[in-house]
TORTITOR-600640 format. One line per 3 residues: number of its first residue (from 1); their letters; for each residue x, y, z of C-alpha. Coordinates in pm, whole numbers, always signed. Layout:
N
NUM = A = X/Y/Z ~ ...
This chain:
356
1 = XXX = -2488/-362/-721 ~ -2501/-223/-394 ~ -2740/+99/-410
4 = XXX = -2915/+324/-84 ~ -3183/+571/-90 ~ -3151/+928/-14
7 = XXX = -3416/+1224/-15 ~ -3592/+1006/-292 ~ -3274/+1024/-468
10 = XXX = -3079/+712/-583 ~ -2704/+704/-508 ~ -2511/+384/-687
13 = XXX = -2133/+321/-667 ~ -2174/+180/-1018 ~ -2332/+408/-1170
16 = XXX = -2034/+683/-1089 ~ -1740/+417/-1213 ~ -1937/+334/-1565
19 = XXX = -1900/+760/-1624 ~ -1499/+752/-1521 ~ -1284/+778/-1823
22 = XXX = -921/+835/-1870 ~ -891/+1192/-1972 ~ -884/+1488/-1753
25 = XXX = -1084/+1775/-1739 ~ -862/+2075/-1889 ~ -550/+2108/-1704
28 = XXX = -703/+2115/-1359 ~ -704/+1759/-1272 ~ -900/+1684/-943
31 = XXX = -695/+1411/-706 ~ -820/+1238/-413 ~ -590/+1156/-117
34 = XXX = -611/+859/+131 ~ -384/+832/+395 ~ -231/+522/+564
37 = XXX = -130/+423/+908 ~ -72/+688/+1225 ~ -363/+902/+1083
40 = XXX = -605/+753/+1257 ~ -775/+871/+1617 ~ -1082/+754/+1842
43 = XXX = -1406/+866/+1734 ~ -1277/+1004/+1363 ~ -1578/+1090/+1215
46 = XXX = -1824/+1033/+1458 ~ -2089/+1359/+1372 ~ -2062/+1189/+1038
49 = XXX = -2190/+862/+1166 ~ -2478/+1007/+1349 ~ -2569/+1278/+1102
52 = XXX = -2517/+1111/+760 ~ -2648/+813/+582 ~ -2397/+767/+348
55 = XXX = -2106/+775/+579 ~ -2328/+536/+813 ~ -2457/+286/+550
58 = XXX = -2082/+195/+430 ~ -1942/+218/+770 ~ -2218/-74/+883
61 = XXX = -2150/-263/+591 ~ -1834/-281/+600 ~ -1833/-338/+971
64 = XXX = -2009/-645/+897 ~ -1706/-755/+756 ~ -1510/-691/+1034
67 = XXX = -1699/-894/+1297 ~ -1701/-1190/+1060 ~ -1324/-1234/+1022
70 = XXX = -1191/-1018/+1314 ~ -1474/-1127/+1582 ~ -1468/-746/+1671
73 = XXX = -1707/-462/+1597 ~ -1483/-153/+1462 ~ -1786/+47/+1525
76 = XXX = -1802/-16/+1848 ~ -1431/+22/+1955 ~ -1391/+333/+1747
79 = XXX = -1669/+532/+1871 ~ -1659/+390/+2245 ~ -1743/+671/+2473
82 = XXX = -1439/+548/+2717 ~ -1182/+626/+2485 ~ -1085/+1001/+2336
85 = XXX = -934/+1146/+2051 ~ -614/+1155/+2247 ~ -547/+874/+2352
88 = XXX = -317/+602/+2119 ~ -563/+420/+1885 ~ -279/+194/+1776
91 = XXX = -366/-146/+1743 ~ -287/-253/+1407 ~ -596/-562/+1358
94 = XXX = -828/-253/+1462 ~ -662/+37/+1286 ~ -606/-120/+963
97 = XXX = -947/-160/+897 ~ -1098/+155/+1056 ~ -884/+331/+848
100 = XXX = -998/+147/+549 ~ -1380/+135/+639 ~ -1357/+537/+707
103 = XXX = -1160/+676/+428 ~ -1401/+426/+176 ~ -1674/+529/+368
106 = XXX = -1592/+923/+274 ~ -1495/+894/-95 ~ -1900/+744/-130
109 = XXX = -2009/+1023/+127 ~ -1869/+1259/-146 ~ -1995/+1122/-423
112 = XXX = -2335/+1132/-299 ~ -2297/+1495/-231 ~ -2216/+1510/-591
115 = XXX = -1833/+1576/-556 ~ -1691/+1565/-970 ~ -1553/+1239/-963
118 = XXX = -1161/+1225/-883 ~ -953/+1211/-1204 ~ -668/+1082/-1055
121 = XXX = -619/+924/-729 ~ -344/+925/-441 ~ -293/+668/-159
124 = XXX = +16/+659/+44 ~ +107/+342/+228 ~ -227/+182/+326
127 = XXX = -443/+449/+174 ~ -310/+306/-175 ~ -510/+13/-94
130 = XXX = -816/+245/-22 ~ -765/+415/-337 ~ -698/+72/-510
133 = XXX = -1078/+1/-392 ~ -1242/+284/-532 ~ -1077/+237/-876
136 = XXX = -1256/-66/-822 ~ -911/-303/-900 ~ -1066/-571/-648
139 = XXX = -1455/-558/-512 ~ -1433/-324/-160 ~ -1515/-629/+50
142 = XXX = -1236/-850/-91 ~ -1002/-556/-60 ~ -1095/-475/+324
145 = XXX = -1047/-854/+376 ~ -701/-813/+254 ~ -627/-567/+492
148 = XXX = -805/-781/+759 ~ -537/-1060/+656 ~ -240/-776/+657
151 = XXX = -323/-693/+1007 ~ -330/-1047/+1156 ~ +35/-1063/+991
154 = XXX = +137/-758/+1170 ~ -20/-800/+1494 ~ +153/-1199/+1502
157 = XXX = +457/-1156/+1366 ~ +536/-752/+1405 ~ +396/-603/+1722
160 = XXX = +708/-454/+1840 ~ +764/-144/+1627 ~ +716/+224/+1657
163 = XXX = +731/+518/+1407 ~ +834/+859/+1430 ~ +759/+1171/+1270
166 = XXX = +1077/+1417/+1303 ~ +1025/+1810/+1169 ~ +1392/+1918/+1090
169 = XXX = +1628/+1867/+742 ~ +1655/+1468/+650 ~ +2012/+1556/+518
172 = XXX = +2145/+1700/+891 ~ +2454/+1454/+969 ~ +2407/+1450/+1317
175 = XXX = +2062/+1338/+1238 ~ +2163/+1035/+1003 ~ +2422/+916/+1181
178 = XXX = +2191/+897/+1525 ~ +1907/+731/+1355 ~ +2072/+544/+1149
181 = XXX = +2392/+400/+1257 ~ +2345/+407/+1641 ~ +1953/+322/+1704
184 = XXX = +1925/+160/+1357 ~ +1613/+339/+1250 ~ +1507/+339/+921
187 = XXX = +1365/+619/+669 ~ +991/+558/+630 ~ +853/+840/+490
190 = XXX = +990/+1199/+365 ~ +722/+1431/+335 ~ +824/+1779/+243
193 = XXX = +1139/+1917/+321 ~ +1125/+1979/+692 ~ +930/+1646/+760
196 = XXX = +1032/+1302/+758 ~ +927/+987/+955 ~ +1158/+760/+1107
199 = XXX = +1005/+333/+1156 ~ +1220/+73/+1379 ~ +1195/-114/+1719
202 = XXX = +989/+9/+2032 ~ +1259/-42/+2268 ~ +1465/+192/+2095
205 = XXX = +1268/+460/+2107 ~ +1331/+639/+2477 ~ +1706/+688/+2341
208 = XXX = +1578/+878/+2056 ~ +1343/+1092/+2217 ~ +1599/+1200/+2494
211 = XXX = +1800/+1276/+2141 ~ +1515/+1518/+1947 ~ +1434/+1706/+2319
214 = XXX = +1832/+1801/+2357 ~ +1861/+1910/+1987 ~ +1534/+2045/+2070
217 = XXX = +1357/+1918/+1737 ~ +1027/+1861/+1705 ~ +852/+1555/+1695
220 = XXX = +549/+1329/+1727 ~ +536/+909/+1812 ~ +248/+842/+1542
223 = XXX = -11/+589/+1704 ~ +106/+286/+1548 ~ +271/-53/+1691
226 = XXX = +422/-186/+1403 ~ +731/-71/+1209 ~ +613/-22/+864
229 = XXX = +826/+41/+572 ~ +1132/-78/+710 ~ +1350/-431/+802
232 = XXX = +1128/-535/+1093 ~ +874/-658/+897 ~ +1083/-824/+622
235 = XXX = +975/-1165/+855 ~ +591/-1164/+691 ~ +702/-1087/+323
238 = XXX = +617/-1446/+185 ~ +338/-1445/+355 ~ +219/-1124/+259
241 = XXX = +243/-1205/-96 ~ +27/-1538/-41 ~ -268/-1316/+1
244 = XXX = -260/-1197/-343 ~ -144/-1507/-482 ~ -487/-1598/-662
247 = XXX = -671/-1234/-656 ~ -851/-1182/-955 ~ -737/-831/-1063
250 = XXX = -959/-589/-1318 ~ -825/-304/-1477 ~ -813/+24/-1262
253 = XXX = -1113/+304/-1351 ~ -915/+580/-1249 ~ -520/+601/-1257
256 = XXX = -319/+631/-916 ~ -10/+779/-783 ~ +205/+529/-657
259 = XXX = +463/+663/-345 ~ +636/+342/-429 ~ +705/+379/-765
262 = XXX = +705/+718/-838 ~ +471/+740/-1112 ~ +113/+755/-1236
265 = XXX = +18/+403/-1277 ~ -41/+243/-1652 ~ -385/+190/-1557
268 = XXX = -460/-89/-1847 ~ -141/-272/-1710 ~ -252/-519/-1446
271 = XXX = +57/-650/-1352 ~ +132/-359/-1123 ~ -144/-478/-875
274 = XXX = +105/-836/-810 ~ +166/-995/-437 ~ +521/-795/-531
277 = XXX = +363/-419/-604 ~ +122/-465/-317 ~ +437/-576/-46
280 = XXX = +662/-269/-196 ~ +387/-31/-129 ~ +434/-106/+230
283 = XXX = +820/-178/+253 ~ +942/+91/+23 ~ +983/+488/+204
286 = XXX = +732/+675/+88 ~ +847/+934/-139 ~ +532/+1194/-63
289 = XXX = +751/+1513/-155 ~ +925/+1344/-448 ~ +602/+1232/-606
292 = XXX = +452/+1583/-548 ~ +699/+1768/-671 ~ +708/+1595/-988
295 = XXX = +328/+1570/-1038 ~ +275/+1970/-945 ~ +555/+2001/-1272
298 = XXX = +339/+1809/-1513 ~ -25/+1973/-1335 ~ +56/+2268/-1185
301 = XXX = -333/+2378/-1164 ~ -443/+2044/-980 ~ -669/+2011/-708
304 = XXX = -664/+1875/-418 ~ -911/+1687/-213 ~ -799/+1515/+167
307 = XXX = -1046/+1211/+248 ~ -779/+1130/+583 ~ -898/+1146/+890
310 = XXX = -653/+1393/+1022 ~ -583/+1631/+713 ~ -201/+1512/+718
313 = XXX = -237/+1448/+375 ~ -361/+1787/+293 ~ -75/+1948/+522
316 = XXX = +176/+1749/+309 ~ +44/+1870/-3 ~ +69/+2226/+104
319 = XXX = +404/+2232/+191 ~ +504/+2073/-129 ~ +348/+2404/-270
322 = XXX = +428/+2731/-310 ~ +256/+2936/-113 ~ +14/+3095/-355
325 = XXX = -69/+2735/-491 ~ -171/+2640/-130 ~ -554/+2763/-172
328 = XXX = -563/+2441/-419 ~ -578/+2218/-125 ~ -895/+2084/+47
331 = XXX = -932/+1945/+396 ~ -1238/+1797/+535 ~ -1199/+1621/+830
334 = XXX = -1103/+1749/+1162 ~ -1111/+1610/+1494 ~ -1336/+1916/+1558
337 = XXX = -1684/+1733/+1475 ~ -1723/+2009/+1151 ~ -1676/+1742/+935
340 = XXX = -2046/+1807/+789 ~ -1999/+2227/+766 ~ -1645/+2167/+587
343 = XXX = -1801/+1893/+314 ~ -2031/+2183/+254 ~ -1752/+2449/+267
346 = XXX = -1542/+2218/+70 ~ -1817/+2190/-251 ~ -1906/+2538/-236
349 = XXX = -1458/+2604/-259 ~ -1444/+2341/-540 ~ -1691/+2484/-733
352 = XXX = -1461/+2825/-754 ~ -1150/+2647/-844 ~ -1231/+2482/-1119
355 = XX = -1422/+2792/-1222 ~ -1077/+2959/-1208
């Protein structure tokens, strides 16, 4: 049991899962987001890693995990003074674990600020494995090993691709038929009705741009150099799936809302956490809005909390909202270096919605 000292006080990972049970707390249910690939930037979290020892105690550990199978500090390369939050921080053996070590390194942050433990948690793409971790499914270091062994499949086998994140109607013909047919681009993500994400070949991408800027639509290249949820990496599927051949799986502590499946996990049946469920998760579009949508229907007084490094997740949520639901949404992280005010704005807002 891994345990660290603060102010006298004793914070233990255990001790917080032996307390989770399956039932939530009236019908204001308390969900935890973690976001996958393209959210990540240089220096994400860096006043954090200075200022507190929670954040910097599982960020060194699980650095050490890093240098052992990658060769590479994370550490080092993601707070390097030479490199700023604008520039692309896209490759995929480096991002896949920073994004992993930071968002883990956050949801323990929290808790040792004594957050009320999530009742239900939300990962989208790679940030299902995060979430996976903190249910405690597989031990944290096994599971950032996995993603260590993901990223050496991608970086081999699938360093050609490039995603897209397009703000205009999914269902505009002129838009299907471009990304579709001509530059065969494939739906990745749709993430509220204006927003959708676009994944397919580098190469292609110039022809699409030119496209968006004469339509004048709105768009963003997300920092990533592999073409997730889509064809291009069909090539590393059996391999893929050998990395969770033998995994001993335990039973999830706290459900999770798949954007693969569409649902709120069975968390007493394993066999969703199979080589199969694990390569869908990153092949299958993710269906943010859909899953939303039908979640808010069932909890319409849920909360919100966004452990990403950019608030994306957060902004999704929102706009799968009404507007006077929207206050039910908390962001934390900014690229700002506020990170430490808004964890103490963010308690102090908590506090008053579930006082509501």
């Amino acid at each position: 049991m891994i345990k660290i000292s603060k102010n006298n006080k004793e914070y233990s990972f255990n001790k917080f899962i032996n307390t989770i049970q399956y039932k939530f707390i009236g019908d204001s249910p308390i969900v935890w987001m973690f976001s996958g690939q393209g959210s990540q930037y240089f220096n994400m979290g860096k006043t954090l890693y200075n200022k507190d020892v929670t954040f910097r105690y599982w960020m060194e550990k699980l650095d050490t995990i890093s240098i052992k199978y990658i060769g590479q500090s994370i550490i080092k390369i993601l707070y390097n003074n030479e490199f700023s939050k604008t520039e692309f921080f896209n490759q995929t053996l480096y991002t896949h674990p920073a994004l992993f070590m930071f968002q883990y390194a956050m949801s323990q942050t929290l808790l040792a600020q004594d957050f009320k433990i999530p009742d239900i948690l939300f990962g989208a793409s790679l940030g299902e494995f995060i979430a996976a971790a903190f249910a405690n499914i597989t031990e944290v270091e096994e599971s950032l090993f996995d993603i260590i062994k993901q990223a050496f499949l991608f970086e081999f086998y699938c360093n050609n691709g490039a995603m897209i994140l397009v703000i205009d109607y999914i269902n505009n013909s002129y838009i299907n038929s471009i990304f579709y047919d001509k530059y065969q681009y494939e739906l990745a993500a749709i993430n509220f009705e204006r927003c959708f994400v676009v994944s397919g070949l580098y190469n292609k991408i110039t022809k699409i741009i030119k496209f968006l800027k004469e339509k004048k639509i709105t768009y963003q290249i997300l920092p990533v150099s592999t073409a997730f949820h889509s064809s291009h990496i069909d090539i590393i599927k059996d391999k893929f799936n050998l990395i969770f051949k033998n995994r001993i799986i335990k039973k999830s502590t706290i459900p999770i809302i798949s954007c693969a499946y569409l649902s709120l996990n069975e968390v007493n049946n394993i066999k969703f956490f199979s080589g199969d469920y694990w390569w869908n998760i990153i092949r299958k579009p993710i269906q943010f809005s859909r899953v939303i949508t039908d979640f808010q229907k069932k909890y319409p007084k849920a909360i919100y909390i966004d452990l990403s490094p950019s608030g994306n997740m957060g902004t999704f949520i929102k706009y799968n909202l009404c507007i006077k639901k929207r206050n039910r949404v908390i962001q934390i992280v900014d690229p700002f270096n506020k990170n430490i005010i808004n964890i103490g704005l963010a308690k102090k807002k908590l506090k008053i919605l579930i006082n509501s």
